[in-house]
C-alpha positions as CSV (number, residue, x, y, z in Angstrom):
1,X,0.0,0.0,0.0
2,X,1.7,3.4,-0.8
3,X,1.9,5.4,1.5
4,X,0.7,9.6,0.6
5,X,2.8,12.1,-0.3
6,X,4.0,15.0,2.6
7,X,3.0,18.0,2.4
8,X,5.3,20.2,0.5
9,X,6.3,23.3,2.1
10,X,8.1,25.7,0.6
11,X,10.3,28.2,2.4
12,X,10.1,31.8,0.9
13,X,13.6,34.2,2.0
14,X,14.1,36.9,0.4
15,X,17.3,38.9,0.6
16,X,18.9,41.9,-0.4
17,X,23.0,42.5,0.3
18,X,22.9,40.0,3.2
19,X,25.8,37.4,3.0
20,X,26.4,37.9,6.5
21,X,22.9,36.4,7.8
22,X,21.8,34.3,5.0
23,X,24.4,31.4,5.3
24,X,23.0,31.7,9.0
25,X,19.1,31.5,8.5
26,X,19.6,28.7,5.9
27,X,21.1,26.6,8.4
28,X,18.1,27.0,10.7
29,X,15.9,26.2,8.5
30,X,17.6,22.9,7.3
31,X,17.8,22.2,11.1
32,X,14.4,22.9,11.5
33,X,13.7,20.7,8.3
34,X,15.5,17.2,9.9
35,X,13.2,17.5,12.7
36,X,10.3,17.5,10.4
37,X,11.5,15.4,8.0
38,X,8.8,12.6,8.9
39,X,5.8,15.0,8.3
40,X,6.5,17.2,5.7
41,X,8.6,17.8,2.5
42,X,10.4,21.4,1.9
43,X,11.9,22.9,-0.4
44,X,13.7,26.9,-0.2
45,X,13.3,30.0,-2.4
46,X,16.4,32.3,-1.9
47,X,14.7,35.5,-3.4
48,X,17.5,37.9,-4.6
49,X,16.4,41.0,-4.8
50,X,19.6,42.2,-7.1
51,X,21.8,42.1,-4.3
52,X,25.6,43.8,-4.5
53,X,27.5,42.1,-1.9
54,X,28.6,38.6,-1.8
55,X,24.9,37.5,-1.0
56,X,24.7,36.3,-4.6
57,X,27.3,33.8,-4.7
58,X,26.7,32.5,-1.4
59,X,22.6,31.8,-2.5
60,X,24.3,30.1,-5.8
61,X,26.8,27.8,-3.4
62,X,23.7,27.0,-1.3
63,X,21.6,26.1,-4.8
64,X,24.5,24.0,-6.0
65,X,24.8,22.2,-2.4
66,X,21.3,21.3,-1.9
67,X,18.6,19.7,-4.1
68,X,15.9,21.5,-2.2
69,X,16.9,24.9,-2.7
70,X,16.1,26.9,-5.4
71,X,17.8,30.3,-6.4
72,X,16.1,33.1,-8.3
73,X,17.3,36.7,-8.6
74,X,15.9,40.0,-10.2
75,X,16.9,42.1,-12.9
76,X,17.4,44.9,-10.3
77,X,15.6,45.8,-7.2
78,X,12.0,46.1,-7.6
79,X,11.5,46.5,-3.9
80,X,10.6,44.2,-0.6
81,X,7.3,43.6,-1.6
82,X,7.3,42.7,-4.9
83,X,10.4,40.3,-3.5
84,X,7.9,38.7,-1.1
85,X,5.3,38.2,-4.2
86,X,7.8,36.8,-6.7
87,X,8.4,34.2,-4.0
88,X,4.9,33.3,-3.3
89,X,4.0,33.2,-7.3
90,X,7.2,30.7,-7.5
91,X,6.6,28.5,-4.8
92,X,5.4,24.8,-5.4
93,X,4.1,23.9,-1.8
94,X,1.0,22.9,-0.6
95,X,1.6,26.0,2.1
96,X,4.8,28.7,1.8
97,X,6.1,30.7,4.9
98,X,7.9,33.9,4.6
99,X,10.6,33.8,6.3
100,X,13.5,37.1,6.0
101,X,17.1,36.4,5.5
102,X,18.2,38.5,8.7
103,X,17.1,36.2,11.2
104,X,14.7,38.2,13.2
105,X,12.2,35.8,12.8
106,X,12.8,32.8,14.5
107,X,12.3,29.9,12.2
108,X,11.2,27.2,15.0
109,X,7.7,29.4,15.2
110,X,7.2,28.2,11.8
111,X,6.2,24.2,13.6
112,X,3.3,26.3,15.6
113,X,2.5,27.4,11.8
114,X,1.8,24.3,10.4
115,X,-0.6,23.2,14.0
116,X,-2.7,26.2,12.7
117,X,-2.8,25.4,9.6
118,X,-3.1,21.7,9.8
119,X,-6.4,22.9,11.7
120,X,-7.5,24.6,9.0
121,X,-6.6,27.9,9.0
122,X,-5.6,29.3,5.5
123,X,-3.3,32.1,7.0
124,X,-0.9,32.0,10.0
125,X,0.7,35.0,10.8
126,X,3.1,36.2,13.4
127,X,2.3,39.1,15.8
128,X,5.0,40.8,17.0
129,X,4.9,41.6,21.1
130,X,8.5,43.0,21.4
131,X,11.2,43.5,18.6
132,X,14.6,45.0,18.4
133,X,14.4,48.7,17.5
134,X,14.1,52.3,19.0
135,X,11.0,53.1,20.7
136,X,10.3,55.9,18.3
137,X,10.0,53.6,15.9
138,X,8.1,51.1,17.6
139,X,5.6,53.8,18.2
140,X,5.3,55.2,14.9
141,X,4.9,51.7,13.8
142,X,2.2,50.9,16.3
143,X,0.3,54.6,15.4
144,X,0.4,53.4,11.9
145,X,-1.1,50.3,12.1
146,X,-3.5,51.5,14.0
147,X,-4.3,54.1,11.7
148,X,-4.7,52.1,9.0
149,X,-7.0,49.9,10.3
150,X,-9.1,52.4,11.4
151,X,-9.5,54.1,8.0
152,X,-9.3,50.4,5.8
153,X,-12.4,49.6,4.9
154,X,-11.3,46.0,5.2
155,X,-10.1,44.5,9.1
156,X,-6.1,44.1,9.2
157,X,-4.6,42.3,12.0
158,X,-2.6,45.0,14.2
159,X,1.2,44.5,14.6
160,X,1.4,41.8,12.2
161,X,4.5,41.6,9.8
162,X,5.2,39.8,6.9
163,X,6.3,36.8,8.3
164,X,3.2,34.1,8.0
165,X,2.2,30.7,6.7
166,X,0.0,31.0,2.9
167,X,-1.9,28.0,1.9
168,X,-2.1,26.9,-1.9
169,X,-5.3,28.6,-1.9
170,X,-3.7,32.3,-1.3
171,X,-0.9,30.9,-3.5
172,X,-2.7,31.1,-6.2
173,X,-4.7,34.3,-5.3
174,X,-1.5,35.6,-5.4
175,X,-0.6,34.4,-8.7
176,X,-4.0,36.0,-10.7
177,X,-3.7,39.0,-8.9
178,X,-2.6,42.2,-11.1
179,X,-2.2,44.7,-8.8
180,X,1.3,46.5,-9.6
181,X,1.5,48.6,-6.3
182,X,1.6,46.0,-3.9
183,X,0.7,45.8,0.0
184,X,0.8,42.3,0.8
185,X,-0.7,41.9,4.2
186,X,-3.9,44.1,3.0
187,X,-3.8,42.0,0.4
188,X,-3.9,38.8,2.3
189,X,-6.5,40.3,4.6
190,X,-8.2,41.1,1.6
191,X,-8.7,37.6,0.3
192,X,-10.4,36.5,3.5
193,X,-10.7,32.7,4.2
194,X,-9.7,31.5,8.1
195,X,-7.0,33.2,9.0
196,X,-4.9,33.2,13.0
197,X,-2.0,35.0,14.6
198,X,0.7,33.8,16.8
199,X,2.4,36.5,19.2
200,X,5.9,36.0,18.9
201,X,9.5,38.0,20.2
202,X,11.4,39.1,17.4
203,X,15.1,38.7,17.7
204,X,17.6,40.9,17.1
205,X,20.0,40.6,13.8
206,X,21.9,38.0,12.9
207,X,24.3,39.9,11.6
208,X,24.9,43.4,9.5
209,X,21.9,46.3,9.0
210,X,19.2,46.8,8.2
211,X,18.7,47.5,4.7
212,X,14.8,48.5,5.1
213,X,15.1,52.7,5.5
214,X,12.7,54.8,7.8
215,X,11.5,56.3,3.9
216,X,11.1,52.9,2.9
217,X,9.0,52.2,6.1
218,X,6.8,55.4,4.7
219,X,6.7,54.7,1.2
220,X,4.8,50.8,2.5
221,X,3.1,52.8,4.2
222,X,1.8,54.8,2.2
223,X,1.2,52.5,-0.5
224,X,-0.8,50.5,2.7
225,X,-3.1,53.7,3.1
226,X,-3.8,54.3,-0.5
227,X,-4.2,50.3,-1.6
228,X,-7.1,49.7,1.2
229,X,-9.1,52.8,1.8
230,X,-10.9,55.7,0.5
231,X,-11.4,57.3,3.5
232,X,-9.0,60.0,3.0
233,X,-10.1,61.1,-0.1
234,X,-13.8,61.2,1.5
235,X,-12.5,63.0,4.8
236,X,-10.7,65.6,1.9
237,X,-14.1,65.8,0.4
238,X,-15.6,66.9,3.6
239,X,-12.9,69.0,4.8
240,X,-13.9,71.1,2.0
241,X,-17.1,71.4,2.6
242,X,-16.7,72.3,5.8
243,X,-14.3,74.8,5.5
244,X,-16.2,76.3,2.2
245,X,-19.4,76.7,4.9
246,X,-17.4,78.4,7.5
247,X,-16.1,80.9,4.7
248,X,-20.2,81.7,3.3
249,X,-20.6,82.3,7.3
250,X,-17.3,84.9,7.4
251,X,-18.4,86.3,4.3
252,X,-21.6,87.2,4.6
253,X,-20.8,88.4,8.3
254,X,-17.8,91.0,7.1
255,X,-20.1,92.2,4.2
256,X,-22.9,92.5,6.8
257,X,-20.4,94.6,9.0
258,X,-19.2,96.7,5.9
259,X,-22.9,97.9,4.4
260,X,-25.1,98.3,7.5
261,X,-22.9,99.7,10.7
262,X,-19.9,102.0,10.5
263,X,-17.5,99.6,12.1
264,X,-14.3,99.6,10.1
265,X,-13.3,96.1,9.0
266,X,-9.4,95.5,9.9
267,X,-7.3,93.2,9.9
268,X,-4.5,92.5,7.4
269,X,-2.6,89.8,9.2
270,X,-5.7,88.3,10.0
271,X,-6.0,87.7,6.1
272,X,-2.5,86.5,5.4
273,X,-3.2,83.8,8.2
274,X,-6.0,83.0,6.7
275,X,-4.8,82.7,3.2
276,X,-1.5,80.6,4.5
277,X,-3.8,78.7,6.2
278,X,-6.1,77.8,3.0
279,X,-3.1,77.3,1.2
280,X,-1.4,74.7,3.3
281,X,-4.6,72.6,3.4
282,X,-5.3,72.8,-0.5
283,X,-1.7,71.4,-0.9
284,X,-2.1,68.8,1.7
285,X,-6.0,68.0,0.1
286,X,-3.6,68.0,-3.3
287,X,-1.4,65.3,-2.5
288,X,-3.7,63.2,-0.5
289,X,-5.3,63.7,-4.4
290,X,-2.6,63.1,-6.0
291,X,-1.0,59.8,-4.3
292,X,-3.5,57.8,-5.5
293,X,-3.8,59.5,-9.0
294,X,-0.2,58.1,-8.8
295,X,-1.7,54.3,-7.5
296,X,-4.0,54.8,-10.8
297,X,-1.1,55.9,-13.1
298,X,1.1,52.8,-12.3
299,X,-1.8,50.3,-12.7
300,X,-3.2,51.7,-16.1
301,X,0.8,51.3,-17.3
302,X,0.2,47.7,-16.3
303,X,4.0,47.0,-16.0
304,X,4.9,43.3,-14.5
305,X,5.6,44.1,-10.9
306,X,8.8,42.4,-10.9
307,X,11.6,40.6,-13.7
308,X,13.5,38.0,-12.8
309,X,17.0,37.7,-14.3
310,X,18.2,34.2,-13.3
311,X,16.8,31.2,-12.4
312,X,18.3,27.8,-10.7
């Protein structure tokens, strides 16, 4: 009687300029994949993200070592998120967990993954309760998320990152989806099905920096705001009106004052405010406007969200 196939998992890392920390987190996870061995299959997607240190050779070595791993690299760097998709659209498994080369994730969480989802969760994701990082930072971070959720007009989990378990389901979600701007965890929210968190500590570094800027942290951000809610453009909308109301009310007060009493109407600096004022909040009503003009601009192009250079 033959016995039926594991479950394939496929590991998703992807990297950019870290040949200090991948060598490292590979290692885990091959550590992590004798102790599984009986249950599941796995194979690993080293996702280079057009990296200039010695990160390329290293994920070539790796390829060349193991039959399990597989290499791919981009033309040039497209950015984290399209890194993250490229992986998911490539993987094979039955379920793929993102998993970053640095090693703040610890890959052993990844066995309370597979519980979930052997329950029948479709997405597992990791919460993070403490990480390694300023406290500005972790405020801004927290502040944004919370932001976010309160103006998406979908639920996203709160101080979740990218690190999470997909089933083949969201795979191939994934794959038809044509969005070019992408914000994978609205995204995944998006889809729906049964999805769980896991709090977790994130470790510090392996090794090295970080390569993932406080304007890079902005820019997701912003792309997070403008890929899963309206609201701003309807709380611009309003703004307006209210402030176009208040000016009928001024207006018709001052030229009240000016034709029937003999009150002189002053007040010069009073009306450069004002106009500073005015103009500050067009501009900021502008480029709330204009962001996701932008969003609309880059879909309508309909330019592949990522190319991928080299395959092994």
């Amino acid at each position: 009687m033959n016995e039926a196939p594991k479950p394939l998992i496929s590991i998703v890392i992807p990297f950019f300029n870290e040949e200090a920390s991948l060598p490292v987190i590979v290692a885990e996870v091959q550590e992590l994949e004798k102790s599984l061995h009986a249950e599941y299959a796995f194979e690993l997607l080293l996702m280079d993200n057009h990296s200039s240190d010695r990160s390329s050779d290293i994920a070539r070595d790796l390829c060349r070592q193991f039959p399990n791993i597989r290499y791919l690299r981009h033309s040039r760097n497209f950015g984290y998120q399209a890194n993250i998709l490229a992986g998911f659209r490539n993987a094979k498994g039955d379920a793929a967990v993102q998993l970053d080369a640095d090693g703040e994730d610890d890959p052993r969480l990844i066995v309370e993954f597979l519980a979930k989802w052997r329950e029948g969760n479709k997405v597992v994701y990791g919460v993070r309760k403490t990480r390694e990082e300023s406290r500005l930072l972790s405020i801004q971070r927290k502040l944004f998320y919370r932001l976010l959720n309160s103006l998406s007009e979908i639920p996203l989990p709160l101080d979740a990152g990218d690190f999470r378990l997909l089933d083949r389901d969201l795979l191939d979600f994934l794959r038809e989806s044509s969005e070019r701007n992408i914000y994978l965890r609205g995204l995944i929210a998006y889809a729906g099905y049964k999805q769980i968190g896991i709090e977790y500590r994130r470790r510090p570094r392996h090794r090295g920096e970080s390569k993932f800027s406080w304007f890079a942290n902005l820019a997701l951000a912003l792309d997070g705001l403008t890929s899963f809610s309206r609201r701003p453009l309807i709380l611009i909308t309003y703004l307006g009106m209210f402030f176009a109301v208040i000016s009928l009310i001024l207006g018709t007060f001052y030229l009240s004052l000016y034709v029937f009493s003999d009150i002189p109407v002053q007040g010069f600096t009073t009306l450069v405010l004002l106009q500073l004022f005015f103009a500050g909040i067009i501009l900021i009503c502008m480029g709330i406007t204009a962001l996701y003009i932008g969003r609309i601009f880059d879909e309508v192009k309909g330019r592949p969200p990522y190319l991928l250079e080299e395959m092994r």
